[in-house]
N, C-alpha and C positions, 0 to 999 in steps of 0.2 A: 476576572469574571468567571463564574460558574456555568460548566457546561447546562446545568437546569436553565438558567438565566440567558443563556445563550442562544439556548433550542426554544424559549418562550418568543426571545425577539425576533430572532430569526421567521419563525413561523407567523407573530401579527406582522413582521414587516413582508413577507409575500403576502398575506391575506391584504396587508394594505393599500400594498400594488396593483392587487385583483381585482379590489373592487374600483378602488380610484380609476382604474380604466373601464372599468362595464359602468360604472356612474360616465363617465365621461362620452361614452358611446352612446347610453342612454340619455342623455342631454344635446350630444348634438345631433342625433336623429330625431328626435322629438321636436326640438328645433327647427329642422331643417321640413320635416311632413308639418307642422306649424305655418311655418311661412311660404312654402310651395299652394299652401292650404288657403293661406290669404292673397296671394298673390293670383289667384284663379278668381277667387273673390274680386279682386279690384278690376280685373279683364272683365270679367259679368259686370259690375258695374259702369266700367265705359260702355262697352255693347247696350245695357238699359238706353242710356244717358243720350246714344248716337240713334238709338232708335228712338226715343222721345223726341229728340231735337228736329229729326228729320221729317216723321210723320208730322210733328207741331207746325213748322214749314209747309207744311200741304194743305195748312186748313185755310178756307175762305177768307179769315178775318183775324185779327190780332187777340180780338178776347176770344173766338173758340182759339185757339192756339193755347192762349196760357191756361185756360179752363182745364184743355186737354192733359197741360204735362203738370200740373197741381194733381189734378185726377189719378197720371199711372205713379206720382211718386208716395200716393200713398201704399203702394203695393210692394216697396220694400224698404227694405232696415238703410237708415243715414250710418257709416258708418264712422270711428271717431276722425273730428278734422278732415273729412274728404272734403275734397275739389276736385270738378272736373271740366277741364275747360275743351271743349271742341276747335280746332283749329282747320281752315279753306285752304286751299290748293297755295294761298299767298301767305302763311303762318299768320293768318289773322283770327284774331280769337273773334266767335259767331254766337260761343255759345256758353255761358258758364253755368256750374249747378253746385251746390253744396258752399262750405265756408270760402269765400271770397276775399284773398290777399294778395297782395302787389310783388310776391315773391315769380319772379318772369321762368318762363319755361326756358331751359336752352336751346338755341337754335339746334347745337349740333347729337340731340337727341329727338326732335319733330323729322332732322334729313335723316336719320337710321333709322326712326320708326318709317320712312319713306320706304327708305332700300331694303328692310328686310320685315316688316311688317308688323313687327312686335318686339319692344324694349320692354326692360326690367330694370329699374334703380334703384338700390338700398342705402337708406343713409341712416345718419347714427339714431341710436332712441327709437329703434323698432318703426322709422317713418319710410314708408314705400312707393316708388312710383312709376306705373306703369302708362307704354304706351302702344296705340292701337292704330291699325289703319284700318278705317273704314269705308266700302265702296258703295255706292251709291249710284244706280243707272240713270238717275235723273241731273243728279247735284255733283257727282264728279268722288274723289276720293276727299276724306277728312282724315285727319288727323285726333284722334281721341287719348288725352293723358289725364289718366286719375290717380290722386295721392292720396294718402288715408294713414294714421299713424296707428300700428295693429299691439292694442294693447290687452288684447285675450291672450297672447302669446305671448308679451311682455309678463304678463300679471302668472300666468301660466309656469311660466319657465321660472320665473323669481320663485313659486312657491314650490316646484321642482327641485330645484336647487336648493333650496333648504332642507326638503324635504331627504335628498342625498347626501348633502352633508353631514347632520344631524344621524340620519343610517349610518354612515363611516364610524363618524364615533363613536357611536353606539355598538358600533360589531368591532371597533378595535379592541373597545374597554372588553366587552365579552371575552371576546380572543384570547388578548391579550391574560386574563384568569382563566383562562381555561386552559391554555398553551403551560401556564406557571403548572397548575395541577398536574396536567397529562403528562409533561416533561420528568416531574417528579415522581410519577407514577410508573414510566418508562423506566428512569435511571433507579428503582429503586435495586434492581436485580446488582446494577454496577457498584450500588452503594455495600450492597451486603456483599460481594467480591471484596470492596477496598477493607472492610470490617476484620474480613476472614484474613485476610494479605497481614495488613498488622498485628495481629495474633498469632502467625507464623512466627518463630523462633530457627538458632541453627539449633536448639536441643529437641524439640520435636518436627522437624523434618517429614516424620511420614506421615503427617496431614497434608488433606488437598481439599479445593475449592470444593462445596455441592452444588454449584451452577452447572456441572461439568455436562448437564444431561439434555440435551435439545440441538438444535440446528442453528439457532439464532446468533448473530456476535458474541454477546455476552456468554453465550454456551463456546463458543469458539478460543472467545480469552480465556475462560477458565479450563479446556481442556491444554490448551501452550502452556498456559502456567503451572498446571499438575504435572506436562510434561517438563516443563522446566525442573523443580520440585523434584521430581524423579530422577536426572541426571545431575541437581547439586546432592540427594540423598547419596546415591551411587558414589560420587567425588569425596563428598566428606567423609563416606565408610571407608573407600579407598586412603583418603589422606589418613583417618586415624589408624587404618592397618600398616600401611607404609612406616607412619612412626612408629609405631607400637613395635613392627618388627626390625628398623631399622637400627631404635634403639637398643633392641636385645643385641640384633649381629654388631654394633660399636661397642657395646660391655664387652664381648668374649675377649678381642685382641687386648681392649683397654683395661683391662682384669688382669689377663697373664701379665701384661709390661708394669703395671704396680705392683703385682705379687710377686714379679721376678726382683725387679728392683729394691723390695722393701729386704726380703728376703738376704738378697747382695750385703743391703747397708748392715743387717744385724751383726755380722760376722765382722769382726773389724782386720783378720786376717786372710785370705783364700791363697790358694795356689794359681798358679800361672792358666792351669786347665779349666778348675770352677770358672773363674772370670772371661774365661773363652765360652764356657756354656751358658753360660747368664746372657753375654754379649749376642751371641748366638740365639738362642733362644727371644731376648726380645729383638734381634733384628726380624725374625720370621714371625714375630707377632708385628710389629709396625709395619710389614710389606703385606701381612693382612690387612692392617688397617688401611694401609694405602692401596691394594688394590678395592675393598669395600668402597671405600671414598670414590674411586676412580669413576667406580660403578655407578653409586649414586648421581652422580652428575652427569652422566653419560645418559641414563632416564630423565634426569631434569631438563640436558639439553635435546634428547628424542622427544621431550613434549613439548618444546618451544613452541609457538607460531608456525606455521611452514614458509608464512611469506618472510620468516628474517633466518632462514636456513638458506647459504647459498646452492645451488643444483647447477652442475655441470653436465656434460654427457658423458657416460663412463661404461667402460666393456668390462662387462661382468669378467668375460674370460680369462680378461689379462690378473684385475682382484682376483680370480680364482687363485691364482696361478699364485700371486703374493701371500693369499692368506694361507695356499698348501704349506709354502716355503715356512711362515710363521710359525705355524702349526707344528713343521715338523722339528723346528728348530727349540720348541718349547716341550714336544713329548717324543722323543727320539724316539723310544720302544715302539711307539705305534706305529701300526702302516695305515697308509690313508691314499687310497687309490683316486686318480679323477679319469670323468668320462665325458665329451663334450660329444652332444647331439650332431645331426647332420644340420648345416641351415640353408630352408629354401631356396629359393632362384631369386623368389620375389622379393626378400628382405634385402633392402641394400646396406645397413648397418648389421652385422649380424651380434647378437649379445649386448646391444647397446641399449643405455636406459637413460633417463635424465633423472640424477640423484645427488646425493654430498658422499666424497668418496671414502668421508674420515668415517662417518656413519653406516657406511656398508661395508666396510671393511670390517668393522664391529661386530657387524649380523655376522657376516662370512664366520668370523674367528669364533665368535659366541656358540654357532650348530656346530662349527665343527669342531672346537674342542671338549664341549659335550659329547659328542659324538665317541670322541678317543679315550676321557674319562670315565665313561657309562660302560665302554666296551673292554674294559680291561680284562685278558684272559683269553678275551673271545677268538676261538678261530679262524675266524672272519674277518678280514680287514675293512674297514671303514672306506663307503663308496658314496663320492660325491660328482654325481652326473649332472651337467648344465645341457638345457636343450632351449631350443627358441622355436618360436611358429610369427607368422605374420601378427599375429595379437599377443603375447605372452614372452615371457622371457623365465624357464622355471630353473631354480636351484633344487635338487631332490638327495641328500643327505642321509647317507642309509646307515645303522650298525647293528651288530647284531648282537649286542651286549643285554643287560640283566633286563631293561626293559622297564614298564610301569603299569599297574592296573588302569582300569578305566577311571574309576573315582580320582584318582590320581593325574591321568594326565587332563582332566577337565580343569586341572588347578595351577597349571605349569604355566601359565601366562599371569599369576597372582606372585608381585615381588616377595622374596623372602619366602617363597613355599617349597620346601625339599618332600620329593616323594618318599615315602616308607622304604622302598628296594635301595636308595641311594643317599642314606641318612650318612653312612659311615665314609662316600664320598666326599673330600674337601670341596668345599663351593660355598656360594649363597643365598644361591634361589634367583639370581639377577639378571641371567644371560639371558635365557626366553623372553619376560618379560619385557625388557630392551628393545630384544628383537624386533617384536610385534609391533613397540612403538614407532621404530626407525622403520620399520614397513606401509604403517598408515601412513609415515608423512611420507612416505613416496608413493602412494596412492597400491602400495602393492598387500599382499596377503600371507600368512603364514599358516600352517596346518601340520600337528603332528598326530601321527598316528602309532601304536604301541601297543605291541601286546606282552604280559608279564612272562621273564623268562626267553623271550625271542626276538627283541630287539626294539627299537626306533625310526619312523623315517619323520624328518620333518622337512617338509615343501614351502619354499619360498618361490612368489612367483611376483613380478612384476608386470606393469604393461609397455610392451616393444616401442621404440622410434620405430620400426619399420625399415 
């Protein structure tokens, strides 16, 4: 079912609800001031009826009597099938007027109109019967019950009732066309949304919705969805730079070991030393390609999920301490100094983070063998100070090697980017990069700063267990 078709029914089926109950109120109130309405009527007609009967009773002689109540009954309206019989202190009927049938009064409604003075009886087909007590200082109390079957309220409410019915329907079918239109006229904004949605491609990407401009929902989807748009643009330029350059850095190793190799086979003789150099030579082309590889998966697994990365709790200080040893055991020549901060009173874990310790040991070794690489020469020995505060947990990574322009380190978080100063450096551009990622999944931050010519510092920083 179609949301248009949905919002049509949706809305006659309230509208139908509404009205069926304002019809239905308007019916039994009009009812109800109907018959309160006749039923006042029937009480004025026993009162007539006990006052005819009883003056009739006071006259001299039998013909003025009936002269008398012929006389007042031309002064008001018969109404349909009334009867009304007067009943004496012994339920004996004295007095009857109007249509006269053998259907008997109950006794145990003449003893209630006794005790409380005034009954009310409705029975089916709109026939009503009331009864009255009436007192008399001469004649004692009567009993007065007049029935009448009230068909101006019968007749009344049947042509009411049609008359609402017939409105229902009539305002459903309206609605009901009118709900289809408006609905359609509502949804048309979401329709040119879906229009626009399908004519999206992944090769034109930097299109976006033009709903995007108002306050309303449909402005709302279309602003998410251009933001969506804008970070799969982002991804896709990213994935095609990724290959673009990943593929160049697996040619270089994979180039020298077919050129060394093809080279080897030409010669169907060598000495003992060439076949050492060949050997040689593609062994440090494969431990390129095998560190490249290493890399690439180490980015693929720093952009995993973070909920399928397991996290422990792990002291920076003690990794510090392992990645120093790492470090120095891969670049002997350097020096690389560590410095740990004072820690508060109030932290009771001090240097403790909750993170994957395979993945920060990465980060560690990644700045700081940049660090040692970049600073070749320098005076300076490479300084990596850990400090903690109640909120924070920072690594700060200092050298004072060749350095990088500003244009340049704006791009050191871009895989496969070498800055101009450090082209002639061995690397790949993957260590930063990395970094950054195995720092968002641990909710922490990375920041390098450089100036060309005097050195590096890049800040890792974490947020503390406490």
């Amino acid at each position: 079912m179609s949301i248009r078709l949905r919002l049509a029914l949706q809305f006659a089926a309230i509208l139908a609800v509404t009205l069926l109950l304002f019809s239905v109120v308007i019916y039994y109130f009009t009812f109800q001031a109907r018959q309160e309405s006749f039923t006042g009527s029937l009480f004025a007609r026993a009162r007539i009826v006990a006052h005819v009967y009883l003056d009739g009773t006071n006259r001299a002689d039998e013909a003025s009597r009936v002269s008398y109540r012929r006389y007042l009954r031309q002064f008001y309206r018969t109404l349909p099938e009334e009867e009304v019989r007067v009943y004496n202190a012994n339920n004996k009927v004295v007095f009857r007027e109007g249509q006269l049938t053998d259907v008997p009064v109950p006794i145990s409604l003449l003893t209630a109109v006794r005790q409380t003075g005034r009954q009310v009886q409705t029975r089916s087909n709109f026939h009503q019967t009331v009864g009255l007590l009436y007192h008399d200082a001469r004649q004692g109390n009567f009993v007065v019950v007049a029935s009448s079957v009230d068909t101006d309220t019968r007749d009344k409410q049947l042509g009411l009732r049609n008359i609402l019915i017939s409105g229902l329907l009539v305002s459903l079918i309206i609605v009901s066309i009118g709900g289809w239109f408006f609905a359609g006229q509502a949804l048309q904004p979401m329709q040119k949304v879906v229009r626009e949605v399908d004519s999206i491609t992944a090769s034109d990407l930097h299109r976006r919705l033009s709903q995007a401009d108002g306050y309303d929902e449909i402005a709302l989807l279309a602003q998410r969805f251009n933001q969506l748009l804008d970070r799969l643009e982002i991804a896709f330029a990213g994935q095609r730079t990724f290959v673009r350059d990943a593929s160049h850095e697996l040619r270089t190793p994979l180039t020298v070991l077919i050129g060394e190799l093809e080279v080897a086979l030409l010669q169907q003789e060598r000495s003992p030393q060439e076949y050492r150099r060949v050997l040689q030579s593609t062994l440090d082309a494969a431990r390129l390609l095998k560190d490249l590889t290493n890399g690439l998966l180490q980015i693929a697994r720093a952009s995993d999920d973070p909920s399928q990365v397991p996290l422990t709790i792990v002291r920076l200080d003690e990794m510090l301490l392992q990645a120093h040893e790492e470090v120095q055991r891969r670049h002997p020549t350097h020096r690389v100094d560590l410095e740990f901060g004072d820690v508060p009173a109030q932290v009771q874990q001090p240097f403790a983070v909750r993170g994957n310790e395979a993945l920060l040991l990465s980060a560690f070794l990644n700045v700081m063998e940049n660090a040692c690489k970049f600073s070749t020469g320098a005076n300076m020995p490479v300084l990596a100070s850990l400090t903690t505060t109640t909120q924070h947990v920072v690594l700060d990574v200092r050298d004072y090697g060749v350095g990088m322009s500003e244009a340049d380190r704006q791009q050191v978080f871009v895989p496969f980017f070498r800055a101009e100063a450090i082209r002639t450096v061995p690397g790949h551009g993957i260590g930063l990069p990395l970094t950054a990622k195995i720092m968002s999944l641990h909710g922490g931050t990375v920041r390098v700063e450089s100036q060309l010519g005097e050195g590096t510092q890049v800040l890792l920083e974490w947020p503390a267990l406490g």
